[in-house]
C-alpha positions as CSV (number, residue, x, y, z in Angstrom):
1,X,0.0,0.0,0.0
2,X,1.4,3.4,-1.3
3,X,1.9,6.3,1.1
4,X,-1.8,7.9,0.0
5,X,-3.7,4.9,0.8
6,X,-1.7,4.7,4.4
7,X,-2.5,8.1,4.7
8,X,-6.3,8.1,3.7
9,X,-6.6,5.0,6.5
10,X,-5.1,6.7,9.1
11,X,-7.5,9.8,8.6
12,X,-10.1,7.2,8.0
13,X,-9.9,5.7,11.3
14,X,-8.9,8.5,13.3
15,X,-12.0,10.7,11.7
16,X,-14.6,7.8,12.1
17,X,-14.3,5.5,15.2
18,X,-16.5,2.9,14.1
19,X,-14.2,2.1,11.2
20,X,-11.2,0.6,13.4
21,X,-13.5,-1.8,14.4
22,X,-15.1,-3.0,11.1
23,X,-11.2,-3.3,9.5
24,X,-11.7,-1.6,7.0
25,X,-8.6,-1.6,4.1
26,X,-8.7,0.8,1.0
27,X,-7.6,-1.2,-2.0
28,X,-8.3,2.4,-4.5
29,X,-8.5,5.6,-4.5
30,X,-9.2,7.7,-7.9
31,X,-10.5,10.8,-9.4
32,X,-13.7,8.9,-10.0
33,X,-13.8,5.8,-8.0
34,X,-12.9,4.1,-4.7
35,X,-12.9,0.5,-3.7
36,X,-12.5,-0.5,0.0
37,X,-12.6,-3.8,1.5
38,X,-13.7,-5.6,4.9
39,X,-13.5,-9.3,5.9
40,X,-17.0,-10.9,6.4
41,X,-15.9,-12.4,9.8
42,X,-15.7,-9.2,11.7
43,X,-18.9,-8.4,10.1
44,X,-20.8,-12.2,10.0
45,X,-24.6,-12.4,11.2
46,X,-26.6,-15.1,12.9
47,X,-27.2,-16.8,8.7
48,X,-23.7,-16.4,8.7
49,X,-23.5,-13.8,5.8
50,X,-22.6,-10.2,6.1
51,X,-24.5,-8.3,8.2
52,X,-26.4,-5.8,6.6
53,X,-25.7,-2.7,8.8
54,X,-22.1,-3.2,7.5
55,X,-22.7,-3.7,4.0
56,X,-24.4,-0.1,4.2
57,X,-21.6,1.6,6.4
58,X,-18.7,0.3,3.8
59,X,-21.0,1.6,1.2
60,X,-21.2,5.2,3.0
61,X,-17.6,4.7,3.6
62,X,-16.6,4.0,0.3
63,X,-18.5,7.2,-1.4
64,X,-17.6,9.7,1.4
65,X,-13.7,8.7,0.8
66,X,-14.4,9.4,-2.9
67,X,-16.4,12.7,-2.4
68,X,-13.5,13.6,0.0
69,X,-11.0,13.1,-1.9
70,X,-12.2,14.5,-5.1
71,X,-12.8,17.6,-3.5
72,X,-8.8,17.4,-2.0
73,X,-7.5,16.8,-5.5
74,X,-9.4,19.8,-6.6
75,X,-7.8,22.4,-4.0
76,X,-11.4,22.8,-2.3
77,X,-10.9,23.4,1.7
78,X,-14.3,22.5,2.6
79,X,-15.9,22.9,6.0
80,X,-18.4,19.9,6.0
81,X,-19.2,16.5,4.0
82,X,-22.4,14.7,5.4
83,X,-24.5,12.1,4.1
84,X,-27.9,13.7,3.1
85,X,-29.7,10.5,2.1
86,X,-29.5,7.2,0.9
87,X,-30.9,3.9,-0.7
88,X,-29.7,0.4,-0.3
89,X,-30.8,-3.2,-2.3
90,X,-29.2,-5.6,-0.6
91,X,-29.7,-8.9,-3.9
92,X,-27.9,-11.3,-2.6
93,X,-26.7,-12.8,0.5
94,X,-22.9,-11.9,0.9
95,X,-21.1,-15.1,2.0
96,X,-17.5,-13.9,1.9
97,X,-14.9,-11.2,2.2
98,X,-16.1,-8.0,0.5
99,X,-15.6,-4.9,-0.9
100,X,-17.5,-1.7,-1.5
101,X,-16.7,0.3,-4.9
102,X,-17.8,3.9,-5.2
103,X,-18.5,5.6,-8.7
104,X,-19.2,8.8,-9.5
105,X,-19.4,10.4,-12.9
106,X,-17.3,12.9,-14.0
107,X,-19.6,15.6,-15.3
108,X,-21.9,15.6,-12.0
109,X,-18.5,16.5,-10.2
110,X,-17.9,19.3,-12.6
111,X,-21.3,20.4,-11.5
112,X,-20.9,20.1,-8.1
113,X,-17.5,22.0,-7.5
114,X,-19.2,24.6,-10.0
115,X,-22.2,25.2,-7.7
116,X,-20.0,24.1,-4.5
117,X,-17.5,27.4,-5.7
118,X,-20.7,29.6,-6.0
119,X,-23.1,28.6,-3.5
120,X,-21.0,27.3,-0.6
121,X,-23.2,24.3,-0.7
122,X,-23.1,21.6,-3.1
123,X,-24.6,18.2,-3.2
124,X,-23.4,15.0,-5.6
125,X,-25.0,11.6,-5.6
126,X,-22.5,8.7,-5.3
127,X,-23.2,5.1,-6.6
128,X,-21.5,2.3,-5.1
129,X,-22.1,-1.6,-4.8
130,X,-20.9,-4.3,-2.4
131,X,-19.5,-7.4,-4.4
132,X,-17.2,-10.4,-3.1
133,X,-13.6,-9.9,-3.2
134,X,-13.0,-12.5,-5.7
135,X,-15.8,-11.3,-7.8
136,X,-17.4,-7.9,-9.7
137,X,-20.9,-9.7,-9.5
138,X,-23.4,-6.7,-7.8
139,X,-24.4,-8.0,-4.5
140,X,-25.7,-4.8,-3.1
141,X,-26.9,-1.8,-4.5
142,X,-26.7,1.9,-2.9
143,X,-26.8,5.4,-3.9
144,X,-26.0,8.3,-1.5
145,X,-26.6,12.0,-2.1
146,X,-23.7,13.4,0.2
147,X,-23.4,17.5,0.8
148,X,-20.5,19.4,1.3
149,X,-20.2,23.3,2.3
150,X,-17.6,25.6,2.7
């Protein structure tokens, strides 16, 4: 793991408690897409698949890292980054390690910083989707709306 991942962790963990616990790892970080991975045993439920609390949080995880860091890459100092809402399709039971990927496309971010610049409030809606780590299959769905101000 390069110095930027080590250093997104460590913010990671020390900004969000709950995430030491979940042990979380960030396998990517781009301009338009992160993926970050969990094993299932800290995270197993009584059917002995992933429970779905943390399937959701990995996904929240995941597209706040990417809305983060999009908005570092860009030189924008921002003040706050909440989620604002959110919708989760959980398709199939998750019966392994797993990992979250986070999308978002390129022209909503022009968008955003554009109105972000003007308004000092923007909001961007983040896709992600939980698959195995051995597999791109879609095991969950979510999509976040996440808002950011200066």
């Amino acid at each position: 793991m390069n110095k930027t991942f080590e250093q997104y962790k460590a913010n990671l963990l020390s900004s969000i408690p709950v995430v030491k616990g979940m042990e979380v790892d960030i396998v990517e970080v781009s301009d338009y897409k992160t993926i970050v991975s969990a094993p299932l045993g800290t995270h197993v439920n009584y059917e002995g698949t992933a429970f779905g609390g943390s399937l959701n949080t990995l996904c929240i995880i995941a597209s706040y890292l990417l809305v983060h860091h999009h908005m570092k890459i860009k030189g924008i100092a921002f003040d706050s980054l909440v989620i604002q809402n959110s919708q989760i399709e959980y398709l199939h039971p998750v019966e392994s390690d797993f990992r979250a990927t986070a999308q978002i496309d390129p022209k909503a971010c022009v968008s955003f910083l554009k109105i972000l610049r003007r308004k000092g409030v923007g909001r961007i809606g983040v896709s992600s989707f939980i698959s195995s780590s051995t597999s791109d299959k879609e095991l969950v769905k979510f999509q976040g709306r996440f808002v950011a101000s200066l």
